[in-house]
Steps between C-alpha positions, in 0.01 A plus 500: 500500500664808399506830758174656258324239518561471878446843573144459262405172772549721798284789367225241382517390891508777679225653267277153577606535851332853537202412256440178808497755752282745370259233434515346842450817643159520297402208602534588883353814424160331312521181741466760804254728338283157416531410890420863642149464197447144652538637924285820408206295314544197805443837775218674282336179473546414888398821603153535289444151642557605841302871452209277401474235754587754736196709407301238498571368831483837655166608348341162538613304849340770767177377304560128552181478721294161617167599325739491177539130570185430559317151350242688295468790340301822550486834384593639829835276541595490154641147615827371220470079687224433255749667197783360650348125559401572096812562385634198623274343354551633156850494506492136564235413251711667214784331597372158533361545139841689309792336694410176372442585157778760456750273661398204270508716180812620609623128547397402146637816307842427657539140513227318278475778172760529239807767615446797270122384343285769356237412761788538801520847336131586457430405878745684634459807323104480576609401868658862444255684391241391736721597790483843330099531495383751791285298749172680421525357189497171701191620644290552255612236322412272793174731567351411146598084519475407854249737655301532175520211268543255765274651737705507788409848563760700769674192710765381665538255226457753194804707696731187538451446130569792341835577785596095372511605131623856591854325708499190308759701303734579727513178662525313171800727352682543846479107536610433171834689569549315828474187297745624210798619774468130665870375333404234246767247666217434725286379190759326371595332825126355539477400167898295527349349849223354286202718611260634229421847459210542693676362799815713409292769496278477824818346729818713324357786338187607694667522840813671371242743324257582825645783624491707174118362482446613841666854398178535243268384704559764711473780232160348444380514819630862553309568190182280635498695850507838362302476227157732451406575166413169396327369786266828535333390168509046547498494938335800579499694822263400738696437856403174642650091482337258333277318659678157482207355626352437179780322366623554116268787508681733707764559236231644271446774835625840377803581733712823579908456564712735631615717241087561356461548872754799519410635145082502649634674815707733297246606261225513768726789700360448811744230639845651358665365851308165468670509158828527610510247787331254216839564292669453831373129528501443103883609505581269824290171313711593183868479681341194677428309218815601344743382791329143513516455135876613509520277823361214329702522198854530694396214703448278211792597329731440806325159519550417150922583543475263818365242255 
C-alpha cells in the first residue's frame, strides 16, 4: 500500500468514524424524545383516569344510602338492586350465548379452514366491520327482529340477544389471535404423540390459548355492563326482577340494568346524586368483574406451566 493510498484509508475512517457518531447521537436524541412521548402519554392517561374515578367517587359515595339498596323499587328510593340484580343477569345471558360460539368459530378459522382462504379473509374483515357498527345500530336492529318479528317485545331475553350478536365480535377476533400466538410446536407435538386434531386442539392448544380468550371476554363484558343504547329499544326500562316464579317466562319480563338505570335518572333530573352513587356501584361491579376474570386467567395459566 503506497503512503496515498494510506493516507486516502485513514481519511475514509476517520470520516466514517464521525458520520457513526453523529448518527448515534441521533439516535439517543430520537430514542429519548420517543421515551419522554411514551412517559407524558402513560401520565396524561393515568391522570384523566384518576380525575374521573376520583370525581366519581367523590360526587357519588356520600349518597351510598340503604334505601338505594333496597329489594324493590319505588319512585321515592330510586332503588339500583333491581338494575343491578338485571345486569347480572344480562351480562351472563350474553355471554353464555357468544363465548361459545365466538370461541368455536375462532377454533375452526384457525385450525380446521385453509391458512390464507378467501372465506378466512371475508370473516375476518366482516368480524371487522361489525366491531365498527355503533351499538344503537345493534338496537334497532335487535328492536325490529327480536322484539318485533319474534314477538318478544322489551325482555331480558331480547337484551341478551342483541348484546350476544353485538360482542360476539370481539370475542371471536380477540380469541382467534390467542389461538394464532399459541407456537405451532405444540400442534405439531400432539399430532407426533399420535393425538388427532381435535384432541390437539382442546388438550395443547385451547389451554395454552385461555388467557388471551379470557382477555376478550372481558372487553365484552365491559362492553355488556355499560351498554344503553341498545337495550333502551330490545329490554326496556321498567325497574323490577323477573319474576322467576313463572319459569321460562320471566326472561320475556322487560328489565332495567344499571347503565339504562343511570341514563333514566339522568334524564329525569331529579335524582342527579342518586345518579352518581349508581355510577359509583356500576364502576366498583366493573373492576370486580375485571379482577376475577384476570384472576382466573393467571391462575390457569400458572396451572397449565405446572403441567
Amino acid at each position: 500500500m503506497t503512503g496515498a493510498q494510506a493516507e486516502c484509508s485513514d481519511r475514509f475512517a476517520e470520516m466514517y468514524a464521525v458520520a457513526e457518531a453523529r448518527s448515534a447521537r441521533s439516535r439517543r436524541v430520537v430514542s429519548a424524545l420517543l421515551r419522554t412521548l411514551v412517559y407524558l402519554g402513560a401520565l396524561i392517561t393515568t391522570a384523566v383516569l384518576v380525575f374521573i374515578v376520583g370525581y366519581i367517587l367523590v360526587k357519588g359515595v356520600p349518597y351510598l344510602t340503604p334505601s338505594l339498596f333496597a329489594w324493590e323499587y319505588t319512585s321515592e328510593n330510586v332503588s339500583l338492586m333491581p338494575a343491578l340484580v338485571n345486569t347480572l343477569l344480562m351480562a351472563g345471558l350474553s355471554l353464555l350465548m357468544a363465548v361459545p360460539l365466538g370461541v368455536s368459530s375462532a377454533i375452526y378459522l384457525v385450525e380446521y379452514a385453509p391458512r390464507g382462504s378467501k372465506f378466512v379473509q371475508l370473516v375476518r374483515t366482516t368480524t371487522e366491520t361489525l366491531q365498527g357498527i355503533p351499538s344503537i345500530i345493534y338496537g334497532l336492529f335487535g328492536m325490529l327482529f327480536f322484539v318485533t318479528a319474534l314477538r318478544w317485545n322489551l325482555s331480558l331475553l331480547a337484551g341478551a340477544c342483541t348484546l350476544a350478536i353485538m360482542i360476539l365480535p370481539v370475542v371471536m377476533r380477540t380469541s382467534e389471535e390467542a389461538l394464532i400466538a399459541v407456537p405451532d410446536a405444540y400442534r405439531e407435538g400432539g399430532f407426533g404423540l399420535g393425538a388427532g386434531r381435535l384432541r390437539t386442539v382442546f388438550r395443547c392448544v385451547l389451554p395454552t390459548a385461555i388467557p388471551g380468550i379470557l382477555g376478550g371476554i372481558i372487553l365484552g363484558l365491559g362492553r355488556v355492563v355499560g351498554e344503553v343504547a341498545a337495550l333502551i329499544f330490545t329490554a326496556g326500562s321498567i325497574a323490577q326482577i323477573p319474576n322467576f316464579a313463572e319459569g321460562l317466562g320471566a326472561v320475556f319480563d322487560s328489565t332495567r340494568t344499571l347503565a339504562v338505570h343511570m341514563y333514566v335518572l339522568a334524564s329525569e333530573g331529579l335524582h342527579v346524586n342518586e345518579t352518581y352513587a349508581t355510577a359509583v356501584v356500576l364502576l366498583a361491579m366493573v373492576v370486580l368483574l375485571n379482577m376475577l376474570a384476570t384472576f382466573a386467567a393467571r391462575k390457569m395459566s400458572k396451572g397449565r406451566q405446572h403441567d
